[in-house]
C-alpha positions as CSV (number, residue, x, y, z in Angstrom):
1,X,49.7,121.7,118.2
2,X,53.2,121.9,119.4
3,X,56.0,121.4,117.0
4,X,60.0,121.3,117.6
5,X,62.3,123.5,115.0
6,X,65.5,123.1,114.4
7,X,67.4,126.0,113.7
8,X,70.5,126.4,111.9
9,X,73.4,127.7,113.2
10,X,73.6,131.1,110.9
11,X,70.3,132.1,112.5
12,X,70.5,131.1,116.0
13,X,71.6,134.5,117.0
14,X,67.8,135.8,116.1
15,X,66.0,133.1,118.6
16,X,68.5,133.6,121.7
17,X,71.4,131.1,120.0
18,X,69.3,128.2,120.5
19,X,69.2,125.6,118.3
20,X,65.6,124.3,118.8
21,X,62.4,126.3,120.0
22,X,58.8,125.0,120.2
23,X,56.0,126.7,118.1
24,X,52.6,125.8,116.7
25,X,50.6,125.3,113.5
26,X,48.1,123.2,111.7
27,X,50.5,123.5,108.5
28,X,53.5,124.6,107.3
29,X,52.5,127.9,106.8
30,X,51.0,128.9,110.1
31,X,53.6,127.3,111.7
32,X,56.2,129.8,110.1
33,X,53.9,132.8,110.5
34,X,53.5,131.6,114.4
35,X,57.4,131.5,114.1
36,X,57.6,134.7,112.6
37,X,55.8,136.2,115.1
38,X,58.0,134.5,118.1
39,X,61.2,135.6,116.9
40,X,60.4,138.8,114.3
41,X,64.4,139.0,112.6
42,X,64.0,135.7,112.2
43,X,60.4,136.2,109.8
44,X,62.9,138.1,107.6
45,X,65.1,135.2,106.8
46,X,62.1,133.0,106.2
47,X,60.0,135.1,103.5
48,X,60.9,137.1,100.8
49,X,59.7,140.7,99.4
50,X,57.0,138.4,97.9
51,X,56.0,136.9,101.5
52,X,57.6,133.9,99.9
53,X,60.0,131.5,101.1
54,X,63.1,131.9,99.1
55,X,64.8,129.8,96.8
56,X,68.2,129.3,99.1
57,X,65.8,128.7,102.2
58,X,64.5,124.5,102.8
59,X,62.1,123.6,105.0
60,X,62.2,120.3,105.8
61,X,59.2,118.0,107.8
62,X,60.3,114.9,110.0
63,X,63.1,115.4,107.1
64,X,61.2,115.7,103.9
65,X,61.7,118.6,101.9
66,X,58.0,120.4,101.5
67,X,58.0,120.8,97.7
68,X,57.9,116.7,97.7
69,X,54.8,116.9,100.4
70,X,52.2,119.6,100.3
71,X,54.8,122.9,100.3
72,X,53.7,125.7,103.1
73,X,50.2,123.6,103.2
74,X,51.5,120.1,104.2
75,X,49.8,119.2,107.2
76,X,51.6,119.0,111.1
77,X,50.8,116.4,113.6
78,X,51.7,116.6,117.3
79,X,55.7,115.5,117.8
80,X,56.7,116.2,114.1
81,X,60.2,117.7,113.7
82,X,60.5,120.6,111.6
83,X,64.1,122.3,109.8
84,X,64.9,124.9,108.4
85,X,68.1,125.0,106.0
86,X,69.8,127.7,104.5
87,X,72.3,127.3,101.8
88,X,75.9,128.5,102.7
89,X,78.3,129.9,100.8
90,X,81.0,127.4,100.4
91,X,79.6,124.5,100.3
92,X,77.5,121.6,98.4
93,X,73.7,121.6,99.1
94,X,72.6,118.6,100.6
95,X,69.9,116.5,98.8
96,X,66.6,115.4,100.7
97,X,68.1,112.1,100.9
98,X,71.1,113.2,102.2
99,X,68.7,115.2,104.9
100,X,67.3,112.1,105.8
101,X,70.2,110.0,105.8
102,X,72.3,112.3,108.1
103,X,69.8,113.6,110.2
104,X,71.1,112.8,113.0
105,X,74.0,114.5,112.3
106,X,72.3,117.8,111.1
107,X,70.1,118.0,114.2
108,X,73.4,118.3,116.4
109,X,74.5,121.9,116.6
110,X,77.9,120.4,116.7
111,X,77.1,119.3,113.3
112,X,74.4,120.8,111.5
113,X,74.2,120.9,107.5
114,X,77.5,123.2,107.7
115,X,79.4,120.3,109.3
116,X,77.8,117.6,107.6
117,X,78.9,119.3,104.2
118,X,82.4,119.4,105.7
119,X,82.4,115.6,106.0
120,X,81.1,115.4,102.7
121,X,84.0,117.3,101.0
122,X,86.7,115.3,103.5
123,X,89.3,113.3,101.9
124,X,90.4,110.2,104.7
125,X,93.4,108.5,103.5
126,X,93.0,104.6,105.6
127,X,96.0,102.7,106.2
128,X,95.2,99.1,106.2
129,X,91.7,97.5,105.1
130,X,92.3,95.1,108.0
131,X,91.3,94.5,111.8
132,X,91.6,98.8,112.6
133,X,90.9,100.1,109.4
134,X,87.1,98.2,109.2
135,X,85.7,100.0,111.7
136,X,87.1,103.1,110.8
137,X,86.5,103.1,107.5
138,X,82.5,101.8,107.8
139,X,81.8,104.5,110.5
140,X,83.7,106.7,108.6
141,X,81.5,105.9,105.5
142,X,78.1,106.1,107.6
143,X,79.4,109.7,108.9
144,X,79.3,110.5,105.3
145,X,83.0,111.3,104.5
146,X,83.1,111.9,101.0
147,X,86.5,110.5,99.9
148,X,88.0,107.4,101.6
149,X,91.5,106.0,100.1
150,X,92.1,102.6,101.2
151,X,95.9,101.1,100.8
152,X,96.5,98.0,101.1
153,X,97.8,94.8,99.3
154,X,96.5,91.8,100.7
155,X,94.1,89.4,99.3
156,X,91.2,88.7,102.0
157,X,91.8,85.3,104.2
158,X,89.3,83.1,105.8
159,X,91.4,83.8,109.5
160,X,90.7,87.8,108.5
161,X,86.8,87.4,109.3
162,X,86.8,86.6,112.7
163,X,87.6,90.3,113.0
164,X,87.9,92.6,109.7
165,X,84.6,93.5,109.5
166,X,84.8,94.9,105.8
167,X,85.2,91.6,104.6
168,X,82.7,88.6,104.2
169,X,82.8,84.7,103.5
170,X,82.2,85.2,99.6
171,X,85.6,87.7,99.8
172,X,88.0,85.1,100.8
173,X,90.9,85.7,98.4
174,X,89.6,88.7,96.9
175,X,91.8,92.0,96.7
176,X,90.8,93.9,100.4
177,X,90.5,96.7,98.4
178,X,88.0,95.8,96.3
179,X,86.4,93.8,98.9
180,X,86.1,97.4,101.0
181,X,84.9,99.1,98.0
182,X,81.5,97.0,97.8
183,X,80.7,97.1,101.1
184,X,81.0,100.7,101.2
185,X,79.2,101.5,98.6
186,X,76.5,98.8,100.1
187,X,76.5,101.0,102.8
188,X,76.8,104.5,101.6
189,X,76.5,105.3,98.2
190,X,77.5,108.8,98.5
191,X,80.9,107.6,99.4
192,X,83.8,107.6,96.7
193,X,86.4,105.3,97.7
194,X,89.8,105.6,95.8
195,X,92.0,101.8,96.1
196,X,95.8,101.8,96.1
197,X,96.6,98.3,95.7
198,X,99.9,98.5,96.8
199,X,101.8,98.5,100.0
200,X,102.6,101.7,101.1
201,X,106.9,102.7,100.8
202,X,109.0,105.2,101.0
203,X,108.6,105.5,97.1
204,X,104.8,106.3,97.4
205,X,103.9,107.6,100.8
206,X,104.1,111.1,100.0
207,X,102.4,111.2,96.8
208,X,99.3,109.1,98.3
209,X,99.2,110.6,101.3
210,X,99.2,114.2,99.9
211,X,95.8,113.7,98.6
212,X,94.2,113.7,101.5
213,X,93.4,115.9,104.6
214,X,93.6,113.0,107.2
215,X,95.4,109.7,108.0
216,X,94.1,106.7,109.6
217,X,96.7,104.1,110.3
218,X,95.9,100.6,111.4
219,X,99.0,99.1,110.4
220,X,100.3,96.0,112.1
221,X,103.9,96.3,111.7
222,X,106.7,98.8,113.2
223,X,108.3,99.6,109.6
224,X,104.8,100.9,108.2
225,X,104.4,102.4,111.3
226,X,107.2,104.9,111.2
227,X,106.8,105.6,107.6
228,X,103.3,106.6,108.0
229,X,104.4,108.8,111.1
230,X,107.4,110.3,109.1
231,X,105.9,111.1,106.0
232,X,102.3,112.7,107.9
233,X,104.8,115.3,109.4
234,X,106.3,116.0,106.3
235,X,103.3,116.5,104.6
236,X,101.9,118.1,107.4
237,X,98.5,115.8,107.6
238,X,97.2,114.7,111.0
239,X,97.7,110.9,112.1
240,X,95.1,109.1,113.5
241,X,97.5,106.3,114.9
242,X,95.8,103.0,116.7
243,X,97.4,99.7,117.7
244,X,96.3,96.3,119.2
245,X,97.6,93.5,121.0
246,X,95.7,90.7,122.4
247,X,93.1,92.5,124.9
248,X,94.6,95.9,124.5
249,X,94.6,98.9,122.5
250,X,96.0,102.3,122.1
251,X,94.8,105.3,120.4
252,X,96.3,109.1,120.0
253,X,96.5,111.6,117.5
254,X,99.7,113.9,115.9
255,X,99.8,116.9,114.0
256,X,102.8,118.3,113.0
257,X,104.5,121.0,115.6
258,X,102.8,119.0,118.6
259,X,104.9,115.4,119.0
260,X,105.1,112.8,116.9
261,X,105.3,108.8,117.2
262,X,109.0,109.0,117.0
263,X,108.5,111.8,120.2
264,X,106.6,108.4,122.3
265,X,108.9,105.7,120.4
266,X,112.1,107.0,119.2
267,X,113.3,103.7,118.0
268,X,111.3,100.0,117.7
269,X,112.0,97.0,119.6
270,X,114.4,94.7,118.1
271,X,113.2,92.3,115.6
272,X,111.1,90.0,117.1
273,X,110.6,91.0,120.3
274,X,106.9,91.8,119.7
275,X,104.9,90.2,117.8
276,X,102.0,91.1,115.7
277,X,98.8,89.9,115.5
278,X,98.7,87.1,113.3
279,X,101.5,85.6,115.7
280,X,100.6,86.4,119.5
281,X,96.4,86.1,118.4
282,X,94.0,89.2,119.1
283,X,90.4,89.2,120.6
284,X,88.3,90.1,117.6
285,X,86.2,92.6,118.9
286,X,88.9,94.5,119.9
287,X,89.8,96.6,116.8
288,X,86.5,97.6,116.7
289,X,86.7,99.9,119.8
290,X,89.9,101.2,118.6
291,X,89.2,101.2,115.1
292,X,85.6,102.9,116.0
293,X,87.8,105.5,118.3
294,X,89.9,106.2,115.3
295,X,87.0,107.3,113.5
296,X,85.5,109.5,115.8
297,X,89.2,111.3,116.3
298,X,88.8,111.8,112.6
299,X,85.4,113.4,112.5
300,X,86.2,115.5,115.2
301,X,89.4,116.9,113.4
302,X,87.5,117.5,110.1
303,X,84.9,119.3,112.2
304,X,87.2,121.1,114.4
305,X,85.0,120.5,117.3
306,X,86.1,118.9,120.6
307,X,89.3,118.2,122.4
308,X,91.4,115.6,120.3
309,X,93.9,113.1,121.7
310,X,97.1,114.9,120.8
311,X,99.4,114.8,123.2
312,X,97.4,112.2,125.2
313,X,97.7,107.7,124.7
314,X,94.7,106.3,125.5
315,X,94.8,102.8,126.3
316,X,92.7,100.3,126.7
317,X,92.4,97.2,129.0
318,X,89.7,94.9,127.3
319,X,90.5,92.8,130.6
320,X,90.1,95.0,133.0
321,X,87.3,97.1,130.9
322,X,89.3,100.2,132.0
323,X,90.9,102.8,129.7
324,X,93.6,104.9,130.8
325,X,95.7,107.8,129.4
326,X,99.6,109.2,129.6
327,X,100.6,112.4,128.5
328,X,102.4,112.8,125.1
329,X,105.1,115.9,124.7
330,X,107.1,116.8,122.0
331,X,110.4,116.1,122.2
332,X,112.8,119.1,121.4
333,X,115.3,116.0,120.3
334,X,113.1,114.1,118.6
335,X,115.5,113.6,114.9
336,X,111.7,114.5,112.9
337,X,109.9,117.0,114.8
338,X,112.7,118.3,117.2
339,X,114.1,121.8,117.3
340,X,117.1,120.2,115.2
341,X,115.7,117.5,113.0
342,X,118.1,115.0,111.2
343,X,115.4,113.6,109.5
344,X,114.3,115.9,106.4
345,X,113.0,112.7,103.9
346,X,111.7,109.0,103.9
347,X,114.3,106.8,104.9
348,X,114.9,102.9,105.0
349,X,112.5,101.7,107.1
350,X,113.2,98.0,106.1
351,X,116.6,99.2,107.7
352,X,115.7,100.8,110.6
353,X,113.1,98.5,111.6
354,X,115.2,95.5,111.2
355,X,112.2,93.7,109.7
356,X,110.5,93.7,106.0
357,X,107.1,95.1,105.3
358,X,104.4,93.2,106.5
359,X,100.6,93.6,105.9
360,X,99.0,96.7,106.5
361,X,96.0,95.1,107.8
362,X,96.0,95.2,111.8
């Protein structure tokens, strides 16, 4: 019977770099020996001096490890998926659980166990458990990103539900954070989730948001806004910025030496002049395509893999169902990331904002 392999990435080179091949095999055993004989480098990687499979090799059936079935003996059936796992310098090995659970990750060659360990040992700092930050930080979660740091200081309200998806009915005027700490962990136990309870200042941002390797920010207000932008650059993190605002949305990314907010925005509106979402209203499925976008900007940055939306906005018309993008450059004046910066600390962003801290909460 026919069988599908994945094979990981360090071995692909020995079966004509691809990542699946078809071979057959009432077992375990003959279908490796069958293997063996497609792809003969690749035999020596699979068995030992001892005709063995070694200790830092896993074969995995339909994602089960074979030491919890029958071992080289458990039995094949027409259509069943078959692994093969290598441990890698460098990083954690994955459990069988964690096989199953993210094996839709691992079968991607995009992914794979070496990426999936990645997310594992990723640090996501999210600004805002609110409207934005729900989405990113649940899809986050399910991708299996080891570390998410949620800051915010808001207790959750019954107008938050319609939609902050972190929260529920029982959480009304319960702490966000803690409300987004149990329903992570309902939804990914493998997930540590650090709370800062506090709103995020001038006096804190750099500390907090040196812990981490990437920034989500789904604040609703200009004054977080800038100091999240301000103090990524100096701490040279990438921001994964998003905004709403009724039926539209905007998403882009910055790393430091390729534009920043302040190169798109150097200055906010005046005070008043727009206003945020608990004012002008937002359709609640809304943040969920940006915050969800978020997410996958983030993924793909601790993976390194595809082309990220620096120097591109992308906006989005719910309306129209249309999304659009402008070019982003950095702008040699720009007083943060220019060639002749003016900014070289925090500032007062009360003060340059012309309006206090609000929520962080989108």
């Amino acid at each position: 019977m026919t069988v599908s392999v994945y094979i990981p990435a360090p071995f692909r080179s020995l079966t004509g770099n691809r990542s699946y091949v078809e071979s057959r095999g009432q077992t375990v055993g003959e279908l490796l020996e069958e293997l063996g004989a497609q792809f003969p480098g690749l035999r020596e990687m699979l068995y030992n001096e001892a005709d063995e499979i070694p200790a830092h090799i896993n074969i995995y059936v339909n994602s089960q490890e074979i030491h919890s079935l029958q071992g080289k003996e458990t039995p094949l059936k027409e259509g069943d998926e078959v692994a093969v796992i290598p441990a890698i310098a460098g990083g954690q090995v994955l459990t069988p659980e964690q096989v199953l659970r993210y094996s839709r990750h691992i079968i991607m060659s995009e992914v794979g166990p070496v990426g999936q360990r990645k997310l594992l040992g990723a640090r996501v700092l999210i600004v805002g458990a609110g409207g934005l930050g729900s989405p990113a930080a649940v899809y986050l979660a399910l991708a299996g990103v080891g570390t998410l740091g949620i800051v915010d200081f808001d207790e959750v309200e019954l107008s938050n539900l319609q939609r902050q998806i972190l929260h529920h009915t029982a959480d009304v005027g319960r702490p966000k954070v803690e409300s987004a700490q149990s329903t992570i962990a309902l939804y990914n136990p493998d997930v540590r989730v650090v709370p800062h309870r506090q709103p995020l200042t001038a006096e804190n941002a750099l500390e907090i948001i040196s812990q981490y390797d990437v920034v989500v920010n789904g604040a609703d207000n200009f004054a977080t806004r800038y100091l999240v932008n301000d103090a990524c650059y100096l701490t040279g993190k990438p921001l994964v910025d998003g905004a709403i605002f009724l039926f539209e949305g905007q998403a882009m990314v910055f790393i430091a030496g390729q534009g920043c907010y302040r190169c798109l925005f150097p200055a906010p509106p005046p005070p008043g002049l727009v206003p945020n979402c608990a004012e002008a209203g937002v359709l609640g499925v809304l943040p969920g395509v940006i915050g969800s976008i978020q997410a996958i900007e983030a993924i793909k940055l601790i993976l390194g893999i595809g082309e990220s939306l620096v120097g591109r906005l992308l906006i989005f018309d719910a309306l129209a169902m249309e999304f659009r993008q402008v070019k982003i450059r950095r702008d040699p004046r720009c007083p943060l990331c220019g060639d002749d910066p003016t900014i070289h600390e925090l500032i007062d962003y009360e003060a340059f904002c012309g309006s206090p801290f609000a929520s962080h909460d989108g």
